[in-house]
C-alpha positions, 0 to 999 in steps of 0.5 A: 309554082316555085319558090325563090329563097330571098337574098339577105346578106350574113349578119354581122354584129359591128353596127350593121343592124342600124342599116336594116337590109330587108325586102318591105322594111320602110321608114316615113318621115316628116320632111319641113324644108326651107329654100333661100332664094336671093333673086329677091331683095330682101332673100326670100324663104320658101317653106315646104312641107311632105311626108317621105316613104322609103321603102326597100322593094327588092334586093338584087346583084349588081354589076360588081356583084355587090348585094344591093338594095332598090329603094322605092320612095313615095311622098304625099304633098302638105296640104292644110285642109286634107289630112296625110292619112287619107291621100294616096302616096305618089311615087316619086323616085328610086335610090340603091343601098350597099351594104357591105361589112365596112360600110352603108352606102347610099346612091341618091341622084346618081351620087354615091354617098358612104353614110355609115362605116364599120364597126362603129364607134364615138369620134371615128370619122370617115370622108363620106364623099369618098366615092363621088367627085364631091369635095372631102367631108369628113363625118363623125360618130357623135354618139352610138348606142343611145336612146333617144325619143324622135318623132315622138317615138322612143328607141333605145339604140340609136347613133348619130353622125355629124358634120360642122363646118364650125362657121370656118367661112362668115359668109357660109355654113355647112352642117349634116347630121344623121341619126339611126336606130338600131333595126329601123334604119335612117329615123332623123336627118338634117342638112344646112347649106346656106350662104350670106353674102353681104350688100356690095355698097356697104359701109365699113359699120355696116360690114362690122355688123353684118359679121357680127350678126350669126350667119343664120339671121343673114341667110341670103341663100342656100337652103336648110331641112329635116327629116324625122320618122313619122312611122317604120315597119315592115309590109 
């Protein structure tokens, strides 16, 4: 029986190790979500709730010669009356990784996204949509190298990107962050993209309070969620 030696890319000590890039290693998360749909009147919240498995099954080259990583992800559907512990995982779907020594990419749905950059550092920002057809948002370094508990879980290196709209728009709001810990990879996220446009038969009183209300307590669509790390490891 031979033996194939397992592609692993040349360590680099720029930030690198906040994007773990092994065969087994996984991350599982506790996913909450909320969508807002506004075919109802008043808008009406949907939530869920999943635990998440992301786990790198293989590495391999692809058609650019780029290393790349198969991320097999599973999830285990909420339910009240059965614990997450004895249900079986369901596989769900397969994203890829690169990672190069400028960047960590990551391909989710078909779309390429460049969640980190190289070498890291506070207040640097990068457009992460800069390799899909998705409109320019710009991501920065919050903090690098903190410690941090997540999940009920202490890490003593992590880093956090951002993007804030600011509420530049009153009827939008648009907010990602993500948070890494160093050799365990991705261990929070949470994305907000809601909208909230008010009632066409408004009074001009009516607007005035409308706008005066934040955005968040007149969402009337859009949808918001978390990640954060149940467990890691490596199988």
């Amino acid at each position: 029986v031979s033996c194939k030696k397992e592609i692993a890319p040349n360590p680099i000590n720029t930030g690198q190790n906040y994007f773990p890039y092994k065969v087994g290693t996984y991350v599982i998360y506790d996913v909450d979500s909320t969508y807002y749909d506004d075919f109802y009147v008043p808008t009406k919240a949907t939530t869920t709730k999943f635990q998440l498995k992301e786990k790198i099954q293989s590495l391999y080259y692809d058609n650019q010669n780029r290393l790349t990583a198969r991320l097999e992800r599973y999830v285990k559907h909420y339910d009240s009356l059965t614990p997450y512990s004895t249900m079986e995982w369901t596989f769900k779907n397969v994203w890829v990784e690169n990672l190069t020594s400028s960047t960590a990419e990551k391909v989710e749905e078909n779309v390429r996204y460049v969640r980190l950059v190289f070498p890291i550092k506070v207040n640097k920002t990068w457009n992460m949509n800069i390799q899909n057809y998705l409109d320019s948002m710009d991501v920065t370094y919050k903090s690098i190298n903190s410690a941090d508990n997540i999940g009920g879980i202490q890490f003593e290196s992590v880093l956090q990107t951002e993007y804030d709209d600011g509420g530049a728009l009153l009827t939008s709001k648009t907010y990602f962050s993500e948070k890494y810990a160093r050799n365990a990879g991705l261990v929070y996220k949470k994305v907000i993209d809601v909208q909230s446009q008010p009632d066409p038969t408004s009074t001009t009183s009516q607007l005035q309070l409308f706008y005066a209300t934040p955005i968040m307590q007149r969402i009337t669509s859009g949808y918001q969620y978390t990640w954060t790390v149940n467990s890691y490891g490596k199988e």
